[in-house]
VEXLUM-687418 format. One record per atom (N, C-alpha, C, CB): residue in three letters; x, y, z. Coordinates in steps of 0.1 Angstrom, whole numbers, plus 5000, padded with zeros to 4 digits. Glycine has a CB too. Layout:
REM residues N
ALAXYZ/...
***
This chain:
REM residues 295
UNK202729803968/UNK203829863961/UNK203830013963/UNK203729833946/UNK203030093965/UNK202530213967/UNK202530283980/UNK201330203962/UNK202030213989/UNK202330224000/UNK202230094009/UNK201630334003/UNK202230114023/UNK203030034036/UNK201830094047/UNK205130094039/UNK202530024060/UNK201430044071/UNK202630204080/UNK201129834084/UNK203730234073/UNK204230344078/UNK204430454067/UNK205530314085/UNK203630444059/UNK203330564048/UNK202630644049/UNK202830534036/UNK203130794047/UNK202230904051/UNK202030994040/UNK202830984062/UNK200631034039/UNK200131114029/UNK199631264040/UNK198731004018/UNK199831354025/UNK199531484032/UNK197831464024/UNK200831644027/UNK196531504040/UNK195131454035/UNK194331634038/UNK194431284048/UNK194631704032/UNK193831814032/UNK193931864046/UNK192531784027/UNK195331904044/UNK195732014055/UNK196631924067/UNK194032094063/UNK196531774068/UNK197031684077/UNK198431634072/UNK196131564080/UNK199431584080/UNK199831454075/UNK199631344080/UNK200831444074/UNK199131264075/UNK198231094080/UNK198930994076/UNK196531044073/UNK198430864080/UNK198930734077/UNK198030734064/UNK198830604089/UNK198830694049/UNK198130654043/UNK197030514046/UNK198930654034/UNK197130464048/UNK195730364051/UNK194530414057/UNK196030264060/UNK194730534071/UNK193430584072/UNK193130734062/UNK193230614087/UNK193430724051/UNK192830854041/UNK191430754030/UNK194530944027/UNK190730844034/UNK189830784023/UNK189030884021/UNK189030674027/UNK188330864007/UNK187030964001/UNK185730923999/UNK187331013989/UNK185131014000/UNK183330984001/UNK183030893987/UNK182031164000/UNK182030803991/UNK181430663981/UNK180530773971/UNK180130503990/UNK180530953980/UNK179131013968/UNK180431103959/UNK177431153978/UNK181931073963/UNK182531233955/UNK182231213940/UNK184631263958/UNK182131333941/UNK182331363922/UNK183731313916/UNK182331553918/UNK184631293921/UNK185631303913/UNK185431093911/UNK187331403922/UNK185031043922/UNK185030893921/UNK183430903907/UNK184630783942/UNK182430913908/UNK181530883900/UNK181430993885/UNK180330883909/UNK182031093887/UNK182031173871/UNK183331173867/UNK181431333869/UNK185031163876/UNK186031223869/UNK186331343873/UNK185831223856/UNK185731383880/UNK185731513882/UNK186831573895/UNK184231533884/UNK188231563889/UNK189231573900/UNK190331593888/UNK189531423913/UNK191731623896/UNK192731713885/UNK194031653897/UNK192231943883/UNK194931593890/UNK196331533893/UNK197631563889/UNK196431433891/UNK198431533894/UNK200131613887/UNK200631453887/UNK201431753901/UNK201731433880/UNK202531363883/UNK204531383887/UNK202131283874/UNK204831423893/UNK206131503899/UNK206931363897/UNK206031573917/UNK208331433900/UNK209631333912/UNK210231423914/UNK210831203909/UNK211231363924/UNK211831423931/UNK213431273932/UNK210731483945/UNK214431363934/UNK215531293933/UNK216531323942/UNK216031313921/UNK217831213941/UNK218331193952/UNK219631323946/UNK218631013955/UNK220231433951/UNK221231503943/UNK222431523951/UNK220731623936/UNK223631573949/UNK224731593954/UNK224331713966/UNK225831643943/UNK223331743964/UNK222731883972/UNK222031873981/UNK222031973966/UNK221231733981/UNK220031663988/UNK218931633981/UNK219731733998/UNK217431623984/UNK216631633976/UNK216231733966/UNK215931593981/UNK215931693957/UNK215431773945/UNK214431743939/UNK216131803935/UNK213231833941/UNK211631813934/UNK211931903920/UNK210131903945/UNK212031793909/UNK212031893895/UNK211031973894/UNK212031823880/UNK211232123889/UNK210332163887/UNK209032203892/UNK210232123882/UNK208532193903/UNK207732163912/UNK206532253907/UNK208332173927/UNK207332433907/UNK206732543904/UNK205832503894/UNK207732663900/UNK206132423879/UNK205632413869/UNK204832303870/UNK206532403860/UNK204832233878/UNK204132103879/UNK202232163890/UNK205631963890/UNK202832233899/UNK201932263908/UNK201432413899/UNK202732273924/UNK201632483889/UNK200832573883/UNK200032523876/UNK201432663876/UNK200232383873/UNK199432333857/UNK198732243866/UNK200432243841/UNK199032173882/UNK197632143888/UNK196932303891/UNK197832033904/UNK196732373892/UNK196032463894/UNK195032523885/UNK196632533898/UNK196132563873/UNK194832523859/UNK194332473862/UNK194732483847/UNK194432333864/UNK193332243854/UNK192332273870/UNK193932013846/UNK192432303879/UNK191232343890/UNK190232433887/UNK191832403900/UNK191432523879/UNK191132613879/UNK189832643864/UNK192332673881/UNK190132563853/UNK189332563845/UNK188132443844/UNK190132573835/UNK188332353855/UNK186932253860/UNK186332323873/UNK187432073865/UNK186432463875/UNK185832493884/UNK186032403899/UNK184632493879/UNK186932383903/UNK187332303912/UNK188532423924/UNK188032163902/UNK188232463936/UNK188232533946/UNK189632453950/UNK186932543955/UNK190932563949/UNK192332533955/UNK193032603957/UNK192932463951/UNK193032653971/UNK193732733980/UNK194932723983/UNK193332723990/UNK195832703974/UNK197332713975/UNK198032743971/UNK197832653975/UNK199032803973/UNK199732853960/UNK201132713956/UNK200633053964/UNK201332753946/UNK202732653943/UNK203532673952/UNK203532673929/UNK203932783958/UNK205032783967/UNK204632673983/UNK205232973970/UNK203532703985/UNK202732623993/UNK202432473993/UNK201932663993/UNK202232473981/UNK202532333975/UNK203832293979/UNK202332323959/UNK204732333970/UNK206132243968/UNK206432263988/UNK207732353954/UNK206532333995/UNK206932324007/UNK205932194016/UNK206932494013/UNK204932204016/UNK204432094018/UNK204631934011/UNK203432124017/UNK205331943998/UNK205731813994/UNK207031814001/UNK205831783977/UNK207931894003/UNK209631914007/UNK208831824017/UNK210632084012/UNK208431834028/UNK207831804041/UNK207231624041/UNK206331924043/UNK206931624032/UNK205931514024/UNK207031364025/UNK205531574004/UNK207831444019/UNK209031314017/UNK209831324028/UNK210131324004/UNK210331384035/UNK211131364046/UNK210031254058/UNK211631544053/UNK209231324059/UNK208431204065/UNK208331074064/UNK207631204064/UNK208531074050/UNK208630914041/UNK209930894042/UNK208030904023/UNK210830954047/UNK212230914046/UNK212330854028/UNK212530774060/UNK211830964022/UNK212330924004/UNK213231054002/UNK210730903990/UNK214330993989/UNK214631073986/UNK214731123973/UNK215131063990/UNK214830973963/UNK214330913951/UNK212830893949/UNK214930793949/UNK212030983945/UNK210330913947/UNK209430983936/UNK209530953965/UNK208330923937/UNK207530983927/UNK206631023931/UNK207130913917/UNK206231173927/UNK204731223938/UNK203731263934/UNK204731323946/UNK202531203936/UNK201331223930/UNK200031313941/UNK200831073926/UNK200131453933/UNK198931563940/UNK197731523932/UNK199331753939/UNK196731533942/UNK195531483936/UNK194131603943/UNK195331293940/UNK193631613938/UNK192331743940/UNK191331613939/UNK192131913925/UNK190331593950/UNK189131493944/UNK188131623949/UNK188731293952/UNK187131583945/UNK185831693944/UNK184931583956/UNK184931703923/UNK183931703965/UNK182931653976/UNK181931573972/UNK182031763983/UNK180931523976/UNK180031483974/UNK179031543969/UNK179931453981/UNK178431533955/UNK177731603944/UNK177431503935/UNK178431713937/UNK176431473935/UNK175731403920/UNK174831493911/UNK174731263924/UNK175031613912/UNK174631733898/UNK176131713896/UNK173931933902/UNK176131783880/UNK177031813869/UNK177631903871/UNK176531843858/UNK177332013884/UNK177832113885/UNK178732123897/UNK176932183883/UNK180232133896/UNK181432103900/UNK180932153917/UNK182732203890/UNK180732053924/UNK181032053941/UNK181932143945/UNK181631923947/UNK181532213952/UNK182132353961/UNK183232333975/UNK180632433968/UNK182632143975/UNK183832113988/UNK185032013978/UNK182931994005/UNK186432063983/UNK187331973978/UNK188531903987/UNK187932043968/UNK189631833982/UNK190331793994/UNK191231733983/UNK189631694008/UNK192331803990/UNK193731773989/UNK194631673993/UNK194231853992/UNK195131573983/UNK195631463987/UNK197431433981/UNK194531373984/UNK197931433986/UNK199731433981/UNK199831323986/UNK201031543987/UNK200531193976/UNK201231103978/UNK202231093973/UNK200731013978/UNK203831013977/UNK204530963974/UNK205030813974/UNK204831023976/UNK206030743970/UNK206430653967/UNK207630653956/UNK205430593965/UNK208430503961/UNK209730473951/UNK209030433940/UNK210830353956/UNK209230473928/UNK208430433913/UNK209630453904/UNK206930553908/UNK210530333900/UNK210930293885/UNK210630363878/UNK210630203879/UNK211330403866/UNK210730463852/UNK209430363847/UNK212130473837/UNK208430483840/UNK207730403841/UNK206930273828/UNK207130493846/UNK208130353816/UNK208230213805/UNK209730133805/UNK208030283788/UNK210230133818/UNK211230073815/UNK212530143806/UNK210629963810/UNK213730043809/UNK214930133799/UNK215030033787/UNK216730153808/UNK214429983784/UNK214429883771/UNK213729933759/UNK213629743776/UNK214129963747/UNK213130003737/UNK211629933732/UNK213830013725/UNK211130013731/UNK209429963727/UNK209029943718/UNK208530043729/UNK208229853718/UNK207629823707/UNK206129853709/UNK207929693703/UNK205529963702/UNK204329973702/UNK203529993690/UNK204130053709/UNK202530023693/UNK201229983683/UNK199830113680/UNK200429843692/UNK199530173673/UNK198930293671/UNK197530213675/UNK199130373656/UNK197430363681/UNK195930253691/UNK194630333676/UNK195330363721/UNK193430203682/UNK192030283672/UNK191330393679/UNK190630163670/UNK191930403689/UNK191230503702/UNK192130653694/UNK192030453727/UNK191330773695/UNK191730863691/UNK192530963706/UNK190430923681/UNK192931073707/UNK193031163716/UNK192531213717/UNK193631213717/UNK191631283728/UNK190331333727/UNK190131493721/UNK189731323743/UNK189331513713/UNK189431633703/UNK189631743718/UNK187731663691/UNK189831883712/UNK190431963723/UNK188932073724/UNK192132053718/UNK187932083714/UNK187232143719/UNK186032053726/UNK186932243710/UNK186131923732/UNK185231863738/UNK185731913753/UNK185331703733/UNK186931903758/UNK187431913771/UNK188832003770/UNK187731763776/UNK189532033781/UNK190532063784/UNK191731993784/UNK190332093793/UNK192231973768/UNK193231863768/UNK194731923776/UNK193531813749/UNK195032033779/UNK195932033787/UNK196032053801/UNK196332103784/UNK195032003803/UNK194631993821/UNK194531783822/UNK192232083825/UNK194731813835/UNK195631633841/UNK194131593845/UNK197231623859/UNK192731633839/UNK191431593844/UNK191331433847/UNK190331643831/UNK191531393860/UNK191131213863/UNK190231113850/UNK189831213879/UNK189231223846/UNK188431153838/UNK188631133819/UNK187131233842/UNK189431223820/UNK190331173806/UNK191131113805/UNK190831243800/UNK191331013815/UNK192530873815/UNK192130763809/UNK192830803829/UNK190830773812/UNK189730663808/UNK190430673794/UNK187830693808/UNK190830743783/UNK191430733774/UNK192630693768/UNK191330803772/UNK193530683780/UNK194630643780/UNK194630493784/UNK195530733787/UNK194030443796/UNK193630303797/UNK192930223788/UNK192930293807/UNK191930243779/UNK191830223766/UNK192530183756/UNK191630303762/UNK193530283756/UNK194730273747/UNK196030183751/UNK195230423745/UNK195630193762/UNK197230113767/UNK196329943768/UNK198030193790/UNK195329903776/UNK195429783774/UNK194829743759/UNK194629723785/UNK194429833748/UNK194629753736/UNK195729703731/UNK194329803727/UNK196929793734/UNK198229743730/UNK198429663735/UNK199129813731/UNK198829623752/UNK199329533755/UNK198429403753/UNK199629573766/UNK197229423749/UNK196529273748/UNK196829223732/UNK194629273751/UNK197929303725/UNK197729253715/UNK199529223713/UNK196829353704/UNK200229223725/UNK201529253725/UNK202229323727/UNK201829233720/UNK201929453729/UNK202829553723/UNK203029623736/UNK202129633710/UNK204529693734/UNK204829763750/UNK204129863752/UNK206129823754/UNK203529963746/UNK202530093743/UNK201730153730/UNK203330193745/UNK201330233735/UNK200130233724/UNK200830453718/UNK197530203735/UNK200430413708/UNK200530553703/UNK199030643699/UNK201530543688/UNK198630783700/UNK197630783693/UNK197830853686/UNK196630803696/UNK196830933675/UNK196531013667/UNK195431113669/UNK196430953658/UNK195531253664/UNK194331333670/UNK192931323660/UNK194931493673/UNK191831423661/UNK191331443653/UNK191331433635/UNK191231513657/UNK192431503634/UNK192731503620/UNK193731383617/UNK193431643616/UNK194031303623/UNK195331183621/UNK196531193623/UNK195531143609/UNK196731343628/UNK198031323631/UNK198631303639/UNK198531363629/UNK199631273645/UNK200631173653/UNK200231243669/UNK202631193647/UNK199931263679/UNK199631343689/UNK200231233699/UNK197931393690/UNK200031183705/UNK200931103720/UNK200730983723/UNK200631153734/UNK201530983729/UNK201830813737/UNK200330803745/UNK203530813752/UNK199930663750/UNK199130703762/UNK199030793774/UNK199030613768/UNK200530793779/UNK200830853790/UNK202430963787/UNK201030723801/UNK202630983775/UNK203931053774/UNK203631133760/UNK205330943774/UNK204831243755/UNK204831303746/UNK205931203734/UNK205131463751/UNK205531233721/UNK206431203711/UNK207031273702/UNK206231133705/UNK208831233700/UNK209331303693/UNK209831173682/UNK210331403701/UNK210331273672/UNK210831153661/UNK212031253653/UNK209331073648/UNK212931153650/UNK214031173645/UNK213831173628/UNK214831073650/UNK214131283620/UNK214731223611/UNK215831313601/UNK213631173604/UNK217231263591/UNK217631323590/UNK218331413593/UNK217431323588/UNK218831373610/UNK219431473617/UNK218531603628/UNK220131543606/UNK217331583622/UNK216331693634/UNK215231613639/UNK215431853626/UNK215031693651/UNK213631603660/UNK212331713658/UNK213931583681/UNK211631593656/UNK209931683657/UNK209231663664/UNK209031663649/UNK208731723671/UNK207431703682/UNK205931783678/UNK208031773699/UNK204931713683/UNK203931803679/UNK203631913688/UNK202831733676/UNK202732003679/UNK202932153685/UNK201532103696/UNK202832313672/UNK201732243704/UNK200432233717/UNK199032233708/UNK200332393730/UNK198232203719/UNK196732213711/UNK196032083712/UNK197032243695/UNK196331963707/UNK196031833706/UNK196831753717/UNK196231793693/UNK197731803725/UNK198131703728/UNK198231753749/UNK199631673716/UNK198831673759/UNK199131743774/UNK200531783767/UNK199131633793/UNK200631963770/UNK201532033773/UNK202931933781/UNK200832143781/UNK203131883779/UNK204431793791/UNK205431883796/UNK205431653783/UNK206031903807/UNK206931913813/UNK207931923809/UNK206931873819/UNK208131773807/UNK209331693805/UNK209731703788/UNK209031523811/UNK208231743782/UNK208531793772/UNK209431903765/UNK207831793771/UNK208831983777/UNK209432123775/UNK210932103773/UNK209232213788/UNK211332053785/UNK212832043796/UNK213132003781/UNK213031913813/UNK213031883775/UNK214031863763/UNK214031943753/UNK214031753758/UNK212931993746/UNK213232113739/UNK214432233744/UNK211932173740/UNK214232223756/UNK215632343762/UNK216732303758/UNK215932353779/UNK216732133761/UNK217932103761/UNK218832083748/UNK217832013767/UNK217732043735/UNK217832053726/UNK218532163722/UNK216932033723/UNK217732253725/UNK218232423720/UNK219932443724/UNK217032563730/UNK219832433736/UNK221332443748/UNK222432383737/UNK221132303765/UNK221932253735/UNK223232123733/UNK223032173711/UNK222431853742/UNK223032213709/UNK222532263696/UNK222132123684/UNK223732373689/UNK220832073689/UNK220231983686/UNK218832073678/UNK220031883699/UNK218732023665/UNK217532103656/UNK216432013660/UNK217732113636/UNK215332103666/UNK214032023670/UNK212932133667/UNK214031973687/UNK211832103660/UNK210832183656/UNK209732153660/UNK210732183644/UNK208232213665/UNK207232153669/UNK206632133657/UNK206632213677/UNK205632083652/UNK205032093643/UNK204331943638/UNK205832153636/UNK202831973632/UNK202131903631/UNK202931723623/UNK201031993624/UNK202731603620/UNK203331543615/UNK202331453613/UNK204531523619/UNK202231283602/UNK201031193603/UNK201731083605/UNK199931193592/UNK201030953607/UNK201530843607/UNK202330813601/UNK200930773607/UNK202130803584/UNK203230783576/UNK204830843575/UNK202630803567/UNK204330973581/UNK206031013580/UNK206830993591/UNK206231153578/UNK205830903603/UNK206730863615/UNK207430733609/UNK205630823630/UNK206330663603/UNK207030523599/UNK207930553588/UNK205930393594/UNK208330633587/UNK209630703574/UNK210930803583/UNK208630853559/UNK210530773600/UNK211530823604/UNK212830793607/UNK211230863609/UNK214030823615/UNK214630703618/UNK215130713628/UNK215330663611/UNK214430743639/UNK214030703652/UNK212930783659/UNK215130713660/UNK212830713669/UNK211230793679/UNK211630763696/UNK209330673675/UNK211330863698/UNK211230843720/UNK210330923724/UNK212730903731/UNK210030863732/UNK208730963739/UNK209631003754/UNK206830863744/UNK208831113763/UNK209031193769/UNK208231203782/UNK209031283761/UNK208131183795/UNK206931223805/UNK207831213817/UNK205331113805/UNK207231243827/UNK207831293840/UNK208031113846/UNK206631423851/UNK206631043843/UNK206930933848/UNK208330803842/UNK205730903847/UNK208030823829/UNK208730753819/UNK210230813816/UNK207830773806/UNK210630953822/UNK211431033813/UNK211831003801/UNK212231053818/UNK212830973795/UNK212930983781/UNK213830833779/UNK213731143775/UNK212630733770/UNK212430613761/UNK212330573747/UNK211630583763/UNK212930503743/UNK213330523728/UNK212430383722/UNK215230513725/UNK211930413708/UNK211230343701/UNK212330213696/UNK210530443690/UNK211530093695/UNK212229993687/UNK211529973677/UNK212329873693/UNK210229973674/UNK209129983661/UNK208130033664/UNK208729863655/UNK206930033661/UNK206030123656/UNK204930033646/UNK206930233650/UNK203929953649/UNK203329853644/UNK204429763634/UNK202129913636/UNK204529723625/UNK205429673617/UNK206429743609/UNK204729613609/UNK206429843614/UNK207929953618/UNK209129933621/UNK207830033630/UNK210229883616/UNK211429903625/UNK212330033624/UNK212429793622/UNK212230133634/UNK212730223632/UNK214630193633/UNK211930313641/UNK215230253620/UNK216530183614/UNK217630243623/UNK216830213597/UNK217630363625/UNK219230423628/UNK219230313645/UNK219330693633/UNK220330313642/UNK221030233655/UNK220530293666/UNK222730233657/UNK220030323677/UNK219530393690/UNK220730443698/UNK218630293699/UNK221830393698/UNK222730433706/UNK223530623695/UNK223930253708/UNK223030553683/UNK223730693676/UNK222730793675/UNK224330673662/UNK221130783681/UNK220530893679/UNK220330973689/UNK219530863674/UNK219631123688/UNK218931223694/UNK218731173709/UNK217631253685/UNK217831083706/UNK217031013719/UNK218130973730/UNK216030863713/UNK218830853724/UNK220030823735/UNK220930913741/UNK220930743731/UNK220931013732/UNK222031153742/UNK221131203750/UNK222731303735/UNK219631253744/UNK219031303758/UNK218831243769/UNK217931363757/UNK218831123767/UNK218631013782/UNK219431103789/UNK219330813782/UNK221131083788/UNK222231143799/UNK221931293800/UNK223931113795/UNK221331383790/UNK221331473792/UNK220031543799/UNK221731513782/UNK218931453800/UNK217931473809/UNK217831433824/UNK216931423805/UNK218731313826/UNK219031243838/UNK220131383843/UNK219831053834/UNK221231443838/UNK221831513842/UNK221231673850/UNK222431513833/UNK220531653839/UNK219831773841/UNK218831813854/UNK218931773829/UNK218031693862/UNK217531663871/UNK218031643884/UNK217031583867/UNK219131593879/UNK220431563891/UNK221031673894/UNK221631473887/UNK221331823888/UNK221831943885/UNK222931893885/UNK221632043893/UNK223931853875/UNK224731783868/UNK225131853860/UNK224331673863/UNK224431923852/UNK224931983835/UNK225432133839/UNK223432003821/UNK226132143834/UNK227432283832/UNK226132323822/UNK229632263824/UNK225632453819/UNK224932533811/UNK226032623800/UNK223932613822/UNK225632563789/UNK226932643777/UNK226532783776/UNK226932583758/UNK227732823783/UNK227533013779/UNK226733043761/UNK229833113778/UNK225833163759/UNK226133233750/UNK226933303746/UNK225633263748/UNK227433293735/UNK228133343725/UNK228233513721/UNK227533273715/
***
């Protein structure tokens, strides 16, 4: 699904056939986690291809290099021109692209000095589907923020999100939600959450949760289209008192809640927050949207 025997990945400085890229059985990033990823797309537009964002996506892989001590010689501008490159090769134009930093061979604690750069793409679906969800608050917490670098894409803090996602689904449920330290509402496994109520959206503020992207982008849009959206802390109970919920992520873009453990969240979905930003995020990506002058 991922790739083919004419798929090409960019392998630290090459472009190769994905099938012959491979990494050492000693790297750090395979035996501690110790490697840092993006998750991008790029789209098909009236203009040609378009990598959203790329700048923003390829600064926040660099943090997180940059704060695991992990050596990367690129700049974003360097980056994105090597993905531009990336996909024409792949003849994609619609695709999803995953930059990945793995770390050398090191079995000390202390972050390997050799690294290698690996860009892949592929056609990738949204990645919860366009159908509303039913999910389930996982027992797995979000990992407190002074243990690690919760806004860095660290390989080894997934382990948390895989956790979370097959509890849900082994118990039914389309996704799992968590909660942070203190209980309150912090993210999807793999996306950010907002919730409706009364006419305004809430999202939680940075700190506990990955900074998202895609998060951002609708906050803008929010603001733009004059939609009241606030960051701010919130807990379980006042989600299940809201009256609607969607989460947010580059892979997923923007998905709307159907319940929420024994939750039915009530407002009709087609009349909330969430269903206008679908068109207005899909637009937005496509460079589609007329931008409303100020006033």
């Amino acid at each position: 699904m991922y790739f083919n025997e004419n798929s090409i990945v960019y392998f630290n400085g090459s472009f190769i056939k994905a099938k012959e890229a491979s990494v050492q059985a000693y790297s750090q990033t395979l035996h501690y986690g110790n490697g840092v990823f993006e998750g991008i797309r790029a789209y098909k537009t009236g203009r040609g291809v378009k990598i959203f964002k790329p700048y923003e996506h390829y600064k926040r892989l660099r943090y997180g290099a940059h704060v695991m001590g992990i050596d990367l010689n690129y700049s974003e501008e360097e980056l994105t021109e090597i993905t531009y490159q990336l996909l024409e090769k792949n003849n994609l134009k619609d695709a999803y692209i995953r930059p990945l930093v793995v770390t050398g061979s090191d079995m000390s604690l202390l972050t390997s000095k050799e690294t290698c750069l690996i860009i892949q793409c592929w056609e990738w679906d949204k990645y919860m589907g366009d159908r509303l969800l039913r999910v389930k608050t996982s027992s797995f917490q979000r990992p407190n923020p002074k243990s690690c670098f919760v806004e860095a894409k660290v390989t080894g803090h997934y382990t948390n999100s895989i956790l979370s996602t097959n509890e849900a689904k082994n118990a039914g449920y389309d996704e799992a939600l968590l909660l942070d330290m203190n209980g309150n509402v912090a993210e999807c496994s793999g996306a950010n959450v907002f919730m409706q109520k009364n006419g305004k959206l809430y999202t939680p503020p940075r700190g506990h949760i990955m900074a998202g992207i895609t998060r951002a982008t609708v906050i803008e849009l929010c603001k733009e289209e004059g939609i009241s959206v606030e960051e701010k802390h919130f807990t379980l109970e006042e989600l299940k008192n809201a009256d609607a919920c969607f989460f947010t992520g580059t892979a997923a873009e923007v998905v709307g809640l159907q319940s929420l453990d024994n939750y039915q969240f009530p407002l009709v979905w087609e009349k909330s927050h969430g269903h206008k930003l679908i068109k207005l995020y899909k637009d937005e990506v496509l460079g589609l949207r007329q931008k409303r002058k100020a006033s």
